[in-house]
C-alpha positions as CSV (number, residue, x, y, z in Angstrom):
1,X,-4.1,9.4,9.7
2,X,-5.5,9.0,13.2
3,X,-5.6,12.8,14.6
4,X,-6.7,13.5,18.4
5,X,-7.8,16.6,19.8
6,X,-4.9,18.1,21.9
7,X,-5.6,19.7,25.0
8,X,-5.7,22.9,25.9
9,X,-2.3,24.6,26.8
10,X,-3.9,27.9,28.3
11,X,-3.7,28.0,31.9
12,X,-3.2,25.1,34.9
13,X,-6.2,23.4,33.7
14,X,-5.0,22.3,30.1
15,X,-1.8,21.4,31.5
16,X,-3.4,19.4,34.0
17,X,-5.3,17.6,31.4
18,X,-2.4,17.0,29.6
19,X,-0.4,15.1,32.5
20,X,-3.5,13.3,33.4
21,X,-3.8,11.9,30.0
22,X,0.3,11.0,29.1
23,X,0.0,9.4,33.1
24,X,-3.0,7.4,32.1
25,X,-1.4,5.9,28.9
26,X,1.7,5.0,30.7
27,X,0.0,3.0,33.1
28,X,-1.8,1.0,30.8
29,X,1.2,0.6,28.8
30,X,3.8,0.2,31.7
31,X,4.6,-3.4,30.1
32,X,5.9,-1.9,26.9
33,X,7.5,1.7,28.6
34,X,10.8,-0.3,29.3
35,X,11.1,-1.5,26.1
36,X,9.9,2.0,24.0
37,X,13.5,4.4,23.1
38,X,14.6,7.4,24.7
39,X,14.6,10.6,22.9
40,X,18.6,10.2,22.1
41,X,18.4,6.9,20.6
42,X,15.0,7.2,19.1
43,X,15.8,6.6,15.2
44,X,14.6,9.5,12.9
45,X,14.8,9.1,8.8
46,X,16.9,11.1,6.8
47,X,18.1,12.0,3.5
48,X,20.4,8.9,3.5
49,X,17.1,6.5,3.9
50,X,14.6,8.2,2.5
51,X,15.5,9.1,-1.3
52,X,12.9,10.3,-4.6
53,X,10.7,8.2,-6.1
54,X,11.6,7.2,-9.7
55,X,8.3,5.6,-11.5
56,X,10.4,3.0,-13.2
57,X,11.3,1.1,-9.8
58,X,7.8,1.3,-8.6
59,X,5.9,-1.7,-8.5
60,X,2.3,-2.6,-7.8
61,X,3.1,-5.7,-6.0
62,X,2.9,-5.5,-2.4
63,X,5.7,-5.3,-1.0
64,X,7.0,-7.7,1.8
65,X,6.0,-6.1,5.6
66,X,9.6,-5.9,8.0
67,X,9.2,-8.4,10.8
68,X,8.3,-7.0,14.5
69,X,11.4,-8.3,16.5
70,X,10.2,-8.5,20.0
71,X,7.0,-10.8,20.9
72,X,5.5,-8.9,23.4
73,X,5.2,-5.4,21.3
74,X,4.3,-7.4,18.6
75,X,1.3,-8.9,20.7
76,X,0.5,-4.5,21.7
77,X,0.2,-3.9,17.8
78,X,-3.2,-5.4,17.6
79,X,-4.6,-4.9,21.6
80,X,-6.9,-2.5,21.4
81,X,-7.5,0.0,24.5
82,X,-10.6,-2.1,25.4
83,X,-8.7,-5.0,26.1
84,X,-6.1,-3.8,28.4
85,X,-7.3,-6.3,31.0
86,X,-5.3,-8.9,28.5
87,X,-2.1,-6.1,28.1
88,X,-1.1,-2.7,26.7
89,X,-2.8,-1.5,24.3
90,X,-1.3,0.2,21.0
91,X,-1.6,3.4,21.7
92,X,1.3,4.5,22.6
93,X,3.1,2.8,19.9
94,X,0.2,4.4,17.3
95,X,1.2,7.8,18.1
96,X,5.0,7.3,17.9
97,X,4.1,5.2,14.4
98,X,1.8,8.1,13.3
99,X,5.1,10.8,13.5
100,X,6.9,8.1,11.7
101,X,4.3,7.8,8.8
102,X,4.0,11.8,8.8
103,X,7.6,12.4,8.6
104,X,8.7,9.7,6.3
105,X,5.6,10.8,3.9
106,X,7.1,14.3,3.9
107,X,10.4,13.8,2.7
108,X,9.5,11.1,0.3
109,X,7.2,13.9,-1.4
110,X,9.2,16.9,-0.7
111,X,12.1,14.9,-2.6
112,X,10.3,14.0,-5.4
113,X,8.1,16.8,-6.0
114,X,10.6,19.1,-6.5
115,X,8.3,21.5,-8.5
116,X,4.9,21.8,-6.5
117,X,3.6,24.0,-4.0
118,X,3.3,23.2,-0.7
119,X,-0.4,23.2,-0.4
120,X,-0.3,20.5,-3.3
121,X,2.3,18.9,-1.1
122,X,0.2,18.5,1.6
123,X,-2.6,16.9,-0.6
124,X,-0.4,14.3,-1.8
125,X,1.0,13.2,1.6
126,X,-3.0,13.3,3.0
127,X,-3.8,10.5,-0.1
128,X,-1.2,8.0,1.9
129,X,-1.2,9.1,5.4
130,X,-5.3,9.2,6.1
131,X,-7.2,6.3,7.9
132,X,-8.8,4.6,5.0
133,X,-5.7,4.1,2.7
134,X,-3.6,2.9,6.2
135,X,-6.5,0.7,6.9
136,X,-6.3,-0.6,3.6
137,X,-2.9,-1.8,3.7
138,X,-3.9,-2.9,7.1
139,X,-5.9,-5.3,5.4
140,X,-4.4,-6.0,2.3
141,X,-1.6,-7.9,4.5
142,X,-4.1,-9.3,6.2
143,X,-3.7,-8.2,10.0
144,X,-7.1,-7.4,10.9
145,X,-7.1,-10.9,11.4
146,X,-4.8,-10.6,14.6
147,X,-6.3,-7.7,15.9
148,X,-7.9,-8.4,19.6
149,X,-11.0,-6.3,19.7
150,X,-13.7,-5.9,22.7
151,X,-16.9,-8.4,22.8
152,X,-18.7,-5.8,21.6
153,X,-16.2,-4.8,18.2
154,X,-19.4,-5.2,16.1
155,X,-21.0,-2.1,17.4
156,X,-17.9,0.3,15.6
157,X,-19.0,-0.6,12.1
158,X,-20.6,2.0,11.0
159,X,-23.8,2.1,9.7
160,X,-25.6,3.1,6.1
161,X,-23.5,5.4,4.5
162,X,-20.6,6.0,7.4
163,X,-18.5,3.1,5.4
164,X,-17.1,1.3,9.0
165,X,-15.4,4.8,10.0
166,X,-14.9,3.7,13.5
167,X,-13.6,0.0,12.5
168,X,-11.7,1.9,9.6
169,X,-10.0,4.2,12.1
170,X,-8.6,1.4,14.6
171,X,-6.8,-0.6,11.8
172,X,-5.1,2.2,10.8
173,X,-4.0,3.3,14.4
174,X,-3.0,-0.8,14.6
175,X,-1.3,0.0,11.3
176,X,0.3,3.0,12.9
177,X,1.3,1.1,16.1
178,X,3.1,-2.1,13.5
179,X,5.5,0.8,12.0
180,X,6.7,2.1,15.2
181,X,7.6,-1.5,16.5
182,X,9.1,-2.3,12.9
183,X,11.6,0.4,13.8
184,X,12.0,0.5,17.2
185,X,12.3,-3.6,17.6
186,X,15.2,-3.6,15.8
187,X,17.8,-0.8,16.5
188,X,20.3,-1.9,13.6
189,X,18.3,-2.1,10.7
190,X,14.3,-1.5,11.3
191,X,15.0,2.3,10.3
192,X,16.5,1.2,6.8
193,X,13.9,-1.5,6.5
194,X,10.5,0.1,7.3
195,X,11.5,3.5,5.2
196,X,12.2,1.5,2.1
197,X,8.6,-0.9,2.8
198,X,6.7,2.6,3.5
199,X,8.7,4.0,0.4
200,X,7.2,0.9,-2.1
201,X,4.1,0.7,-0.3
202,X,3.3,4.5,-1.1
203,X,4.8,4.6,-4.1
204,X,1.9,2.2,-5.3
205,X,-0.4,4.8,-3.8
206,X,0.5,7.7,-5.3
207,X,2.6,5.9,-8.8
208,X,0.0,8.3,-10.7
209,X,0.7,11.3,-9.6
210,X,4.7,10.5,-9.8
211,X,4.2,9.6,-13.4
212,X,2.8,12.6,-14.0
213,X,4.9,14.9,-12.8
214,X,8.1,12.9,-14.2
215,X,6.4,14.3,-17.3
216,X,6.2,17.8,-16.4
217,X,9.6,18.3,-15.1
218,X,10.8,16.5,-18.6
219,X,8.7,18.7,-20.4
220,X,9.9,21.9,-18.1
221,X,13.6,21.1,-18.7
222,X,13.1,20.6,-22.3
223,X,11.5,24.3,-23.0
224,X,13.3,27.1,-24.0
225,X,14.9,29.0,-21.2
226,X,13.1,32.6,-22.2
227,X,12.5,34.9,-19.5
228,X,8.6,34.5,-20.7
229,X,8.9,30.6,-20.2
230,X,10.3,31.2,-16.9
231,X,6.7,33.5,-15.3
232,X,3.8,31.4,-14.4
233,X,0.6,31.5,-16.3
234,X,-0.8,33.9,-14.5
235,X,2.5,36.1,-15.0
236,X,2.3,35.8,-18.6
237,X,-1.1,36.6,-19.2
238,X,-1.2,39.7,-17.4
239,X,2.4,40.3,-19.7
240,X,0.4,39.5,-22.6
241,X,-2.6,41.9,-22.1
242,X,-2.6,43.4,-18.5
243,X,-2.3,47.4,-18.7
244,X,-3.2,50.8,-17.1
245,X,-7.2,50.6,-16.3
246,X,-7.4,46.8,-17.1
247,X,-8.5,44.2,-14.7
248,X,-8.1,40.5,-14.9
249,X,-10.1,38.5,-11.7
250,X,-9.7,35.4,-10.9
251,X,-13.0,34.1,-8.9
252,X,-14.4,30.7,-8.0
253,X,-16.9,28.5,-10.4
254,X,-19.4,25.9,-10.1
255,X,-17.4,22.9,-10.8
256,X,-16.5,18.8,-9.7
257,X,-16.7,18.5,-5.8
258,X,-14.1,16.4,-5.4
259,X,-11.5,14.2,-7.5
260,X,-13.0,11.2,-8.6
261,X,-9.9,9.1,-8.2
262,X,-8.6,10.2,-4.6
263,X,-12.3,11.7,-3.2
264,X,-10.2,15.0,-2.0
265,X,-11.9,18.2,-2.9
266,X,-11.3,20.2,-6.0
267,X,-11.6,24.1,-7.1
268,X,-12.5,25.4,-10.0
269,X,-11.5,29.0,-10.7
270,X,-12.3,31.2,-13.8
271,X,-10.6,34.3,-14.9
272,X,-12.5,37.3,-16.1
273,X,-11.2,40.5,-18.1
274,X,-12.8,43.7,-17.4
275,X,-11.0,46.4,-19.7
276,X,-10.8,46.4,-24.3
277,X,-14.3,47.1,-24.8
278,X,-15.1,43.5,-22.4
279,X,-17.0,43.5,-19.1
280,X,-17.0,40.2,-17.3
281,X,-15.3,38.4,-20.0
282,X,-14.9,34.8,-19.2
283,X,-11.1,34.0,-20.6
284,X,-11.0,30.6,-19.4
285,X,-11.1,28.4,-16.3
286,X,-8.9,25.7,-14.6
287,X,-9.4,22.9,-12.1
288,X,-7.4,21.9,-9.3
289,X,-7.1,20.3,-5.8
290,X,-5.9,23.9,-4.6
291,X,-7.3,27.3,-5.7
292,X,-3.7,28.8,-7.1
293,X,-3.1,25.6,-9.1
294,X,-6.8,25.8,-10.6
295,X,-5.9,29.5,-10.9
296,X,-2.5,28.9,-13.0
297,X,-5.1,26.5,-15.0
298,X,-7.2,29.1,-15.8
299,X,-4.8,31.8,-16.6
300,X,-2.9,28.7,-18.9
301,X,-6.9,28.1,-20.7
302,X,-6.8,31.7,-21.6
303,X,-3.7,31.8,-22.7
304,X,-3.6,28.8,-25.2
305,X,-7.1,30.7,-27.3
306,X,-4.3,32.2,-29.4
307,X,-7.5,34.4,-31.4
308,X,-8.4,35.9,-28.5
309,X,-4.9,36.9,-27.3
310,X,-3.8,38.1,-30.8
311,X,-7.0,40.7,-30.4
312,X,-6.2,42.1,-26.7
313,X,-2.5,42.2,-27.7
314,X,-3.2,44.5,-30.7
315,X,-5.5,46.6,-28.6
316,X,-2.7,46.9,-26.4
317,X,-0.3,48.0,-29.1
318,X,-2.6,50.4,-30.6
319,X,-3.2,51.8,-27.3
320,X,0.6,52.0,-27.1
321,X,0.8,53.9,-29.9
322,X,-1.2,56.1,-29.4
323,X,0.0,56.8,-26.1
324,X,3.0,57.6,-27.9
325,X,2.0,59.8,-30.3
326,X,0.1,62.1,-27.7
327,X,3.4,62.3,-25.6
328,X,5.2,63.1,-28.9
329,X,2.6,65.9,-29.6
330,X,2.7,67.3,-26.4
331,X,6.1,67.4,-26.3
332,X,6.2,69.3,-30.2
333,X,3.8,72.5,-28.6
């Protein structure tokens, strides 16, 4: 997803900036300003349009792309800010597009990742909403075709190992730009229509990781209801052998870089006992896209050597006992 720098807000000079910048978009784009909603009647998803994903409906065909109603924003989609000579450029429409995307993302995951933290959240809406997977579908419907470039459009592709970041970047902004006039080109039904294309077209994106967690909230709802069942991993393994004097760390570990399916970056976190005659004990180690998931995943690796728990646990019952039996004493003098 195309991010720019926003300027500063501290002081005349940052507000200045600001102005200067909306003012200079608007004049390029004073073609398209007339035909661009007010605030009032700009269309925002909700729960009515935008609704879970089930893995069963999603297919890996592409989905047809809603129709741009009016000509002339149509036309804006694929000017780029180099040829405003010829027109408006996208721009505006790519930053109205990009809170589209952003927004409908959100609640598509929210919804259907009932169970996941939000940092895990956030990871799955940055696997659909970044430049090279809008760019991507960019292509894959084949626009790039119709997008007027400068003379000099050869000199973005990047070079050697930069994998045509700056070419990358302006499909997706174009790509950006197309959703916003999808909606806004058609006030009765380009709402409905673009949420339920963006909802198929990232549901092939992310069919995986939907899939997947199906299965875990199956499996969740299937366990026994147990007051045990209900703690976290890490929970239970302090419950299980966590007492006075007895430390359990969790601490980072060499592991993968990054996931080799999406390319985001992974953790890998260990958890150590210090305490029942151990120092430094490795118990086991998880990884994760986020360091309390790959945490949990540790604390569950430790949890599942059912020798090594049976030990600690009776260490902690014979320490128990004896506990016990010196209060008992103590009480008896």
């Amino acid at each position: 997803m195309s991010k720019r720098q926003a300027p500063s807000l501290d002081g005349e000079d940052g507000h200045d900036s600001k102005r200067q910048s909306l003012a200079r978009i608007s004049t390029e784009n004073n073609g398209i300003d007339h035909k661009l909603p007010g605030l009032r009647s700009l269309p925002v998803p909700t729960t009515r349009e935008v609704t879970p994903w089930v893995s069963s409906e999603i297919t890996l065909a592409l989905p047809p792309i809603p129709k741009i109603l009016d000509a002339e924003l149509e036309q804006t989609v694929f000017r780029h800010p180099g040829m405003k000579t010829q027109g408006p450029s996208y721009e505006r429409l790519e930053w109205l597009g990009d809170a589209f995307l952003e927004l409908t993302a959100s609640m598509l995951i929210y919804q259907t990742f009932q169970s996941v933290p939000a940092g895990q959240l956030s990871q799955l809406r940055e696997l659909v909403v970044r430049n090279r997977n809008l760019a991507g579908y960019f292509r894959e419907y084949g626009l790039d075709a119709r997008a007027q470039l400068p003379p000099d459009a050869h000199l973005f592709r990047g070079q050697g190992k930069s994998n045509d970041k700056d070419i990358t970047k302006i499909h997706a902004d174009m790509f950006e730009a197309y959703v916003a006039a999808a909606v806004i080109s058609d006030p009765e039904n380009g709402l409905q229509n673009t949420v339920a294309w963006l909802k198929s077209l990232f549901g092939r994106t992310l069919k995986e990781q939907i899939v997947q967690n199906e299965k875990k909230e199956k499996k969740r709802e299937a366990e026994p209801s147990t007051p045990m069942a209900q703690l976290c991993a890490k929970d239970q393994l302090r419950v299980h052998i966590g007492a006075k004097g007895i430390q359990l760390r969790y601490e980072d570990m060499p592991g993968p870089a990054k996931d080799k399916h999406s390319g985001l970056p992974l953790f890998t976190i260990g958890v150590y006992l210090d305490g029942w005659g151990e120092r430094n004990k490795l118990l086991g180690w998880g990884t994760a896209l986020g360091k309390k998931e790959a945490g949990q995943r540790a604390a569950a690796a430790a949890l599942e050597n059912k020798k090594l728990m049976k030990l600690y646990r009776a260490k902690k019952e014979k320490m128990r006992e004896d506990s016990g039996e010196n209060v008992k004493q103590h009480s008896e003098s």
